[in-house]
Every structure is written in C-alpha cells, then in structure tokens.
N, CA, C and O atoms as a Tripos MOL2 file, in Angstrom:
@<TRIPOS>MOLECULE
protein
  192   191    48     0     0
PROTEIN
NO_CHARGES

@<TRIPOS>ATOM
      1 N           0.8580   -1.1700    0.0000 N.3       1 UNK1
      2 CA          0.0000    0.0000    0.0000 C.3       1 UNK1
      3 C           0.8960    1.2230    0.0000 C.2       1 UNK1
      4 O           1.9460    1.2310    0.6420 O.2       1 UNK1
      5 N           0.4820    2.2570   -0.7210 N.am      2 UNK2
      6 CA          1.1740    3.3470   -0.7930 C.3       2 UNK2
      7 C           0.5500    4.3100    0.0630 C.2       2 UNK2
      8 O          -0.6740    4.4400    0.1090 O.2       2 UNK2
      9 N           1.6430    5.2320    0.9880 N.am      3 UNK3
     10 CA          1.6780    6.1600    1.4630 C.3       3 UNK3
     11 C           0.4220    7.3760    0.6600 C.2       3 UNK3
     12 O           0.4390    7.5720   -0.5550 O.2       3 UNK3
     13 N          -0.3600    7.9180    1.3910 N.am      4 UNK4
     14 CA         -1.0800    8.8680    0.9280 C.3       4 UNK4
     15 C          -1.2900   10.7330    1.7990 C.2       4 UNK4
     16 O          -2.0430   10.6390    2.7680 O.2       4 UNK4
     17 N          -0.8880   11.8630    1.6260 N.am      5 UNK5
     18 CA         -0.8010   12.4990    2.5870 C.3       5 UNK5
     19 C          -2.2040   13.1400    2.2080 C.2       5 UNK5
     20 O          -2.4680   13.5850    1.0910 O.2       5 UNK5
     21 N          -2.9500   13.1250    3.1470 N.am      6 UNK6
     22 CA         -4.5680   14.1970    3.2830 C.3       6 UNK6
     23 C          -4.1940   15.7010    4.2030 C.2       6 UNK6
     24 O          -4.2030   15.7610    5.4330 O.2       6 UNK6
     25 N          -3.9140   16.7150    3.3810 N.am      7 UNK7
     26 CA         -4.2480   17.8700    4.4200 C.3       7 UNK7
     27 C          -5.9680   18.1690    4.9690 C.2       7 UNK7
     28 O          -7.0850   18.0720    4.4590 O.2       7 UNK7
     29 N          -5.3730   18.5960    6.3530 N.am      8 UNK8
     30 CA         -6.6730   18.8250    6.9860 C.3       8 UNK8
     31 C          -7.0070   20.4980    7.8130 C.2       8 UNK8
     32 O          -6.1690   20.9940    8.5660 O.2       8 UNK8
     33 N          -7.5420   20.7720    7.6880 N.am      9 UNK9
     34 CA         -7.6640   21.9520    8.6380 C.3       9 UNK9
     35 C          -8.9390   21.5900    9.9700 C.2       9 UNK9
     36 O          -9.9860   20.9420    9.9660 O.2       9 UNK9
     37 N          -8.0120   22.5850   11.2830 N.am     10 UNK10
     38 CA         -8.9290   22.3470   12.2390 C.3      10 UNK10
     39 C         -10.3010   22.0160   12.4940 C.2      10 UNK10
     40 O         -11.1960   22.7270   12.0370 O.2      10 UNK10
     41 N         -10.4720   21.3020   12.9790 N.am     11 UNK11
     42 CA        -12.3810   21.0700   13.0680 C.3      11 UNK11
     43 C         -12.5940   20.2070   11.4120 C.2      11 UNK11
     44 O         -13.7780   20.2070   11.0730 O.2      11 UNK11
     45 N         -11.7820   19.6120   10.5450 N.am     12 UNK12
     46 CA        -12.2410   19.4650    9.6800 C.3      12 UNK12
     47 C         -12.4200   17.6180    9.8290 C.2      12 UNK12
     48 O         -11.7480   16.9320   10.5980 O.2      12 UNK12
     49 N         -13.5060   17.0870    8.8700 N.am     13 UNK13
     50 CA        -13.4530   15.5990    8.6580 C.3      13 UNK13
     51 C         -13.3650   15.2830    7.7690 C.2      13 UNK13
     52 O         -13.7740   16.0340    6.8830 O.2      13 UNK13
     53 N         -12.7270   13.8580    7.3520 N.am     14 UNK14
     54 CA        -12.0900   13.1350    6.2470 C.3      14 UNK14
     55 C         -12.6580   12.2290    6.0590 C.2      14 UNK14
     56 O         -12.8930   11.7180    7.1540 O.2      14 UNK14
     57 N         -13.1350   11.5550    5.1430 N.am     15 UNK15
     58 CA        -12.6460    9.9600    5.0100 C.3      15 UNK15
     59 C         -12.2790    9.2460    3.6810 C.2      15 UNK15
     60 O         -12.8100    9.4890    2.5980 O.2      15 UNK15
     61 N         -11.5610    8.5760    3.8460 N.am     16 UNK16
     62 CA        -10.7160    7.8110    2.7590 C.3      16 UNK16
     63 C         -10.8700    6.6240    2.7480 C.2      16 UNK16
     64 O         -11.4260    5.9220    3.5920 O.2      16 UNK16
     65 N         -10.1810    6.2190    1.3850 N.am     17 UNK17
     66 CA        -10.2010    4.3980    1.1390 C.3      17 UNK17
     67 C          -9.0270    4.1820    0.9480 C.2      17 UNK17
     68 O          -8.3160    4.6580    0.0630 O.2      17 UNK17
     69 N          -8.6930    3.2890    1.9450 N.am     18 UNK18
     70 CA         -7.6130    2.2830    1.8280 C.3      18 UNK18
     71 C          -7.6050    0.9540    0.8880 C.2      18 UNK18
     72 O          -8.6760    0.3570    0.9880 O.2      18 UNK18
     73 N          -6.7170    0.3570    0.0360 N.am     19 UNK19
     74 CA         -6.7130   -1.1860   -0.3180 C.3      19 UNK19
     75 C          -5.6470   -1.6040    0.4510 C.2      19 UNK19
     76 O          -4.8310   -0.7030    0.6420 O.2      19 UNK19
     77 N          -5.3600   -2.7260    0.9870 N.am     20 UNK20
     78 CA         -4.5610   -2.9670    2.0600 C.3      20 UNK20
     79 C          -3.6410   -3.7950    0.4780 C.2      20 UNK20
     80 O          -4.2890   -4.2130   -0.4810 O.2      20 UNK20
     81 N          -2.4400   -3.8500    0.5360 N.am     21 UNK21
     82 CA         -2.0060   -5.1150   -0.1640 C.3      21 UNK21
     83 C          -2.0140   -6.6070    0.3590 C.2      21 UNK21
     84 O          -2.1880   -7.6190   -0.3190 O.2      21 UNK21
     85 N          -1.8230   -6.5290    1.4910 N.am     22 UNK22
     86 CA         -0.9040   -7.7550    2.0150 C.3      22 UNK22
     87 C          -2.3400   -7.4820    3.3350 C.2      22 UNK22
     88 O          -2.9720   -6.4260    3.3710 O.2      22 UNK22
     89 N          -2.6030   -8.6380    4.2790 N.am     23 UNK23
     90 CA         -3.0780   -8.8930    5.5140 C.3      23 UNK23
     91 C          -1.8530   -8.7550    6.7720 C.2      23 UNK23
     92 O          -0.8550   -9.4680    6.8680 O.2      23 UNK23
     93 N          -2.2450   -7.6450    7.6670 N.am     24 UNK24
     94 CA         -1.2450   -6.9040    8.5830 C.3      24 UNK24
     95 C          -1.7950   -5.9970    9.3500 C.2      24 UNK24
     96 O          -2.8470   -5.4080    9.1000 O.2      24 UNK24
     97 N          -1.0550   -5.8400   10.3790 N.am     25 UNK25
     98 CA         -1.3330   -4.6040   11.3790 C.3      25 UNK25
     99 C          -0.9700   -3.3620   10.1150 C.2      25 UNK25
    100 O           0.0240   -3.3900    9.3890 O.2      25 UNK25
    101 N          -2.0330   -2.3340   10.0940 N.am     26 UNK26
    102 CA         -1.4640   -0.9040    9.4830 C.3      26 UNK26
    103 C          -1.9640    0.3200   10.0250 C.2      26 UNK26
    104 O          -3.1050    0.6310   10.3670 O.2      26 UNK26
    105 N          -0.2570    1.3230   10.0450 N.am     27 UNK27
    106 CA         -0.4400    2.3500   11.2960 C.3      27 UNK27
    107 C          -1.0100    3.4910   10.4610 C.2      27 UNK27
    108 O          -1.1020    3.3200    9.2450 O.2      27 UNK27
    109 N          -1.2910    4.3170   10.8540 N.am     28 UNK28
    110 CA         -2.4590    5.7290   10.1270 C.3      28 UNK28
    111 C          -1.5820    6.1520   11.4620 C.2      28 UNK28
    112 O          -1.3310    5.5540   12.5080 O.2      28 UNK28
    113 N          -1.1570    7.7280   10.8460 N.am     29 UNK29
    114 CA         -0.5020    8.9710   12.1330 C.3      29 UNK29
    115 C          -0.7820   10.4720   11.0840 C.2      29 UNK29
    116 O          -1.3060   10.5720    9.9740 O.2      29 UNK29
    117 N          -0.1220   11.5990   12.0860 N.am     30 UNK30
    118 CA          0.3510   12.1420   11.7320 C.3      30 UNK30
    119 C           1.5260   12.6320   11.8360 C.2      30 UNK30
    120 O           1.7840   12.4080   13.0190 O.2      30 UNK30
    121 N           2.5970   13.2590   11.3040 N.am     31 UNK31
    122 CA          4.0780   13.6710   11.3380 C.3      31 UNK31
    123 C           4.1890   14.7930   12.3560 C.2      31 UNK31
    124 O           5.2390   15.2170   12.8390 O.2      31 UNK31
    125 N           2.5830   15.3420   12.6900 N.am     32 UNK32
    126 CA          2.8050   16.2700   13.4060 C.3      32 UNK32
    127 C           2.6660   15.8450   15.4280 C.2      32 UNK32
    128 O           1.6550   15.4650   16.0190 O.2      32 UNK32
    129 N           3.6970   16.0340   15.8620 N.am     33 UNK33
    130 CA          3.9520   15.3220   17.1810 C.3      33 UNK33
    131 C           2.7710   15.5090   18.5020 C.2      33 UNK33
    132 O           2.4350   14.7110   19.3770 O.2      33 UNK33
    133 N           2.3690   16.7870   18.2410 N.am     34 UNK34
    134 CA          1.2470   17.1310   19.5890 C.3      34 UNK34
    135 C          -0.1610   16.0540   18.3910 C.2      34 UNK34
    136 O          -1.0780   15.4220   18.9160 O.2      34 UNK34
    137 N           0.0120   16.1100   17.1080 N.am     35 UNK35
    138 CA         -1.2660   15.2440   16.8760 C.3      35 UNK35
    139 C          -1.3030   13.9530   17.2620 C.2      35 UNK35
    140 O          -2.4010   13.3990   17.3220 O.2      35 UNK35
    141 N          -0.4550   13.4480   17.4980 N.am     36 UNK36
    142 CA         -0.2260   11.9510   18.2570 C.3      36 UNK36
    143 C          -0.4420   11.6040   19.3510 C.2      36 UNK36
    144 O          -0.9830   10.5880   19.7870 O.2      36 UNK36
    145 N           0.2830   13.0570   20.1580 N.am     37 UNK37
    146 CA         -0.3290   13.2400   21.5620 C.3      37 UNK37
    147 C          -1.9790   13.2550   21.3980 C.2      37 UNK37
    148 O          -2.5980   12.4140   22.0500 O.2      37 UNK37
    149 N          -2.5930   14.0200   20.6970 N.am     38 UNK38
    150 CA         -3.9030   13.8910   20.8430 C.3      38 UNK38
    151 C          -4.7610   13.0330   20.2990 C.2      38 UNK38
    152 O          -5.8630   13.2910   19.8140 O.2      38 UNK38
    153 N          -4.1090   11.7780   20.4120 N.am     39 UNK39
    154 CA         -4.3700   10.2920   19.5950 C.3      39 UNK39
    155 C          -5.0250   10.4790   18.2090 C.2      39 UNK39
    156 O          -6.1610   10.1580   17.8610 O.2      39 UNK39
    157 N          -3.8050   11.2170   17.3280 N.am     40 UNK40
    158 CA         -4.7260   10.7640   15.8520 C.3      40 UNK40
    159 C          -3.5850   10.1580   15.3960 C.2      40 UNK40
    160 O          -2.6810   10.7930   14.8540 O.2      40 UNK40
    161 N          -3.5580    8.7650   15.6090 N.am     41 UNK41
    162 CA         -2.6610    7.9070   15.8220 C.3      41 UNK41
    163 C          -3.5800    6.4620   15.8510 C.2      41 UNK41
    164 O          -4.3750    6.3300   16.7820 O.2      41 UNK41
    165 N          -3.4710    5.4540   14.8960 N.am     42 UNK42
    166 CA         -3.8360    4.1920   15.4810 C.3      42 UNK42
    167 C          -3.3170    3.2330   14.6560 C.2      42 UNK42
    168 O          -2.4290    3.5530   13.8660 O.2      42 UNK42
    169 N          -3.8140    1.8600   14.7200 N.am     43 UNK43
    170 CA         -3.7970    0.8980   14.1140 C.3      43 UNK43
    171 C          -5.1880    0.2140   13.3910 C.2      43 UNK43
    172 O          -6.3710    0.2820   13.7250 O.2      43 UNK43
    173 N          -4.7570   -0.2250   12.6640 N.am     44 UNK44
    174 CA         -5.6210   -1.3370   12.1200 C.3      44 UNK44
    175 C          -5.8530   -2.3390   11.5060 C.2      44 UNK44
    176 O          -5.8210   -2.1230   10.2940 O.2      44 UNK44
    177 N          -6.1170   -3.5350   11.8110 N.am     45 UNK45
    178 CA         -6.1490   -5.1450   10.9490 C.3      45 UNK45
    179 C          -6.5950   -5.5170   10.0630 C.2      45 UNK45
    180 O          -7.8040   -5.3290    9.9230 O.2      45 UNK45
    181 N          -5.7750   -6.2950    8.9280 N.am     46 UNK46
    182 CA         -6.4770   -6.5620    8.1800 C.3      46 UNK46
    183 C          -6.1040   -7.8550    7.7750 C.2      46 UNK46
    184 O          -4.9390   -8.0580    7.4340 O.2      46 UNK46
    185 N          -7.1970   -9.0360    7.7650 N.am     47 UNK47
    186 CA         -6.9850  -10.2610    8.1620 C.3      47 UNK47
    187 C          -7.3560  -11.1570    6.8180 C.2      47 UNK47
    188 O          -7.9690  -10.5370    5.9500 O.2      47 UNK47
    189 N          -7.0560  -12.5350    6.5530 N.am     48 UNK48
    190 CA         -7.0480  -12.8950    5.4740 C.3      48 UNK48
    191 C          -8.4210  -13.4560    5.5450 C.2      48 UNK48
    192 O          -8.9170  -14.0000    4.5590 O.2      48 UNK48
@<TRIPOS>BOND
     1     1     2 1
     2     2     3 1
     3     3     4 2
     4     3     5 am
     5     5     6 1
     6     6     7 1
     7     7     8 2
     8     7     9 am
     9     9    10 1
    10    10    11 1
    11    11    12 2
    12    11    13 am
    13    13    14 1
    14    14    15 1
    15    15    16 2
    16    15    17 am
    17    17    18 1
    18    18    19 1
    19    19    20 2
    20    19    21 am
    21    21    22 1
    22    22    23 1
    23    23    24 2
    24    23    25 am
    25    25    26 1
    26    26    27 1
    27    27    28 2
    28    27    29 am
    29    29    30 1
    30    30    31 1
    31    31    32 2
    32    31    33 am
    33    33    34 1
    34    34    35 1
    35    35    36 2
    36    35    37 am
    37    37    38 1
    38    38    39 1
    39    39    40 2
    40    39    41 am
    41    41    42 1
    42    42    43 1
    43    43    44 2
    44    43    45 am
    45    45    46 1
    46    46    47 1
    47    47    48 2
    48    47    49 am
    49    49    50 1
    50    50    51 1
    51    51    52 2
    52    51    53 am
    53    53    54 1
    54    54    55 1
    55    55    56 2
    56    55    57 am
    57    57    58 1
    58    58    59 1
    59    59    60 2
    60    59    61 am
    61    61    62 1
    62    62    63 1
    63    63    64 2
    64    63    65 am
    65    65    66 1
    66    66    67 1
    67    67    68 2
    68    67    69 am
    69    69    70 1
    70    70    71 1
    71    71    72 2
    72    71    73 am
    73    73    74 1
    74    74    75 1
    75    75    76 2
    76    75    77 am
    77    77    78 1
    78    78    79 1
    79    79    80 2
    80    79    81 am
    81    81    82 1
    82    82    83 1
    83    83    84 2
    84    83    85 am
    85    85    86 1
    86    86    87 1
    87    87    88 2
    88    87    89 am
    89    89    90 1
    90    90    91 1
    91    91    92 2
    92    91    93 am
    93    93    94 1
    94    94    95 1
    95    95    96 2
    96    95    97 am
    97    97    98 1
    98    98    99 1
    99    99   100 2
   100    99   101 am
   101   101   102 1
   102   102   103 1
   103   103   104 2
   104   103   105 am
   105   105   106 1
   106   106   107 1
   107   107   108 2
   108   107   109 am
   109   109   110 1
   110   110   111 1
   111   111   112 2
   112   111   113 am
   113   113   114 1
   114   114   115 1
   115   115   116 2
   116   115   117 am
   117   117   118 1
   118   118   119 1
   119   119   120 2
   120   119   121 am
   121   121   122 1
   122   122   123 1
   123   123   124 2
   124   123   125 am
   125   125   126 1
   126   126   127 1
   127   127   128 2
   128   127   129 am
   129   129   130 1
   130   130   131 1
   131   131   132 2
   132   131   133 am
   133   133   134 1
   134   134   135 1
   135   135   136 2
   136   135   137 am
   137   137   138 1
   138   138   139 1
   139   139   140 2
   140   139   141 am
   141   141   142 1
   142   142   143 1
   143   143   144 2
   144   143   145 am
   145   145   146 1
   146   146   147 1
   147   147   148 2
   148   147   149 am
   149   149   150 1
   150   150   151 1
   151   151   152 2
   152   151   153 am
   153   153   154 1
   154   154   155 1
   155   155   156 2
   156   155   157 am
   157   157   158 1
   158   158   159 1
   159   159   160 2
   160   159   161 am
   161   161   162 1
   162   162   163 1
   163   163   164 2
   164   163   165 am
   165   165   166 1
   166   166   167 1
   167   167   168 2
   168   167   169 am
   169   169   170 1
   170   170   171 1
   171   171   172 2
   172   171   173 am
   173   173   174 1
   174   174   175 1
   175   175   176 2
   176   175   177 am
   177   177   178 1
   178   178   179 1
   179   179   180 2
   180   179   181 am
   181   181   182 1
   182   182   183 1
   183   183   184 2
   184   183   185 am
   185   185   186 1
   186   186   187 1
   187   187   188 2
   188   187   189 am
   189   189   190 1
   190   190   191 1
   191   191   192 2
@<TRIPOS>SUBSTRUCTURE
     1 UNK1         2 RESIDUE 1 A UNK
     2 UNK2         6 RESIDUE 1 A UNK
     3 UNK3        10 RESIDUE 1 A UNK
     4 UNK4        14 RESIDUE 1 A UNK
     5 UNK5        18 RESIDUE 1 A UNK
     6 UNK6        22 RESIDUE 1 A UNK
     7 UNK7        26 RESIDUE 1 A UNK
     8 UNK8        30 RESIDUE 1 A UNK
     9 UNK9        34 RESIDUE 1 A UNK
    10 UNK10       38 RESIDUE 1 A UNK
    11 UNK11       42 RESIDUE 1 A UNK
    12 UNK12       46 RESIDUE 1 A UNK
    13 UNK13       50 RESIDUE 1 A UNK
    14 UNK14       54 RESIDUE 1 A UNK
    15 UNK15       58 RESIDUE 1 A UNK
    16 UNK16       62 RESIDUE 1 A UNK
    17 UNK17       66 RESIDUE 1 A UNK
    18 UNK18       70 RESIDUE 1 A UNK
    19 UNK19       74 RESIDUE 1 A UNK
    20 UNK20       78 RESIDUE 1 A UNK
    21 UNK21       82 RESIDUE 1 A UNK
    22 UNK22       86 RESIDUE 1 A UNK
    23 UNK23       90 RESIDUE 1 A UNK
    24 UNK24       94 RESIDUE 1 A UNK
    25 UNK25       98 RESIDUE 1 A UNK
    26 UNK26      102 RESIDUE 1 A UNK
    27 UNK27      106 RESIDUE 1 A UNK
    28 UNK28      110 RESIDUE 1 A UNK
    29 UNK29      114 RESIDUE 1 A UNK
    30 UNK30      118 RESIDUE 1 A UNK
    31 UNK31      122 RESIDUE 1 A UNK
    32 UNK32      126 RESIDUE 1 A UNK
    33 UNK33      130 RESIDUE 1 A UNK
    34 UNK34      134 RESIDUE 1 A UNK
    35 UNK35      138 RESIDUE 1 A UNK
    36 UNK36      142 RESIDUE 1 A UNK
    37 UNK37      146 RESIDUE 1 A UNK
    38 UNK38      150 RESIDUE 1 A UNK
    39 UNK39      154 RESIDUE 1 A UNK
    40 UNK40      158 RESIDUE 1 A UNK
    41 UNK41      162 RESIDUE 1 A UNK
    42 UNK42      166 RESIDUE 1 A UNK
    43 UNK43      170 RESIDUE 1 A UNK
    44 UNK44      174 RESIDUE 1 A UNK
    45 UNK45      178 RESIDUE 1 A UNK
    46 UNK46      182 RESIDUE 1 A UNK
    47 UNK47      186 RESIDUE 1 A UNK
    48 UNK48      190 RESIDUE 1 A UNK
C-alpha cells in the first residue's frame, strides 16, 4: 500500500479508502507530534 498524505484543517473531517495489499497490522498517524499526543494515531487489521 502506498503512502497517501490528506491535508486537513482544524475542526475538519475526512474519510478515505484504503486497499490494504498484504493482511497486517497498518499504522495511520500524523508527522505532526502534539497530533499523536492527541491520539490521531492508530492501528488497524487486516486479516485474510
């Protein structure tokens, strides 16, 4: 799966589609460090 960057502005909502390639844990963040602190940060499975 390829890397995709979404800009966002405050208060704003997203949503996107992922295709996973492979079945795996996959992490979603942002680069920006207090956004991590404020858990926009996770994981997610994707199982065969």
């Amino acid at each position: 799966m390829q890397g995709t960057t979404i800009p966002l502005v405050q208060g704003a909502l997203e949503t996107f589609v992922v295709t996973p390639d492979k079945p795996a844990m996959w992490l979603y963040h942002s680069h920006v460090v207090s956004h991590a602190d404020a858990e926009m940060i996770g994981l997610f499975t994707i199982e065969e």
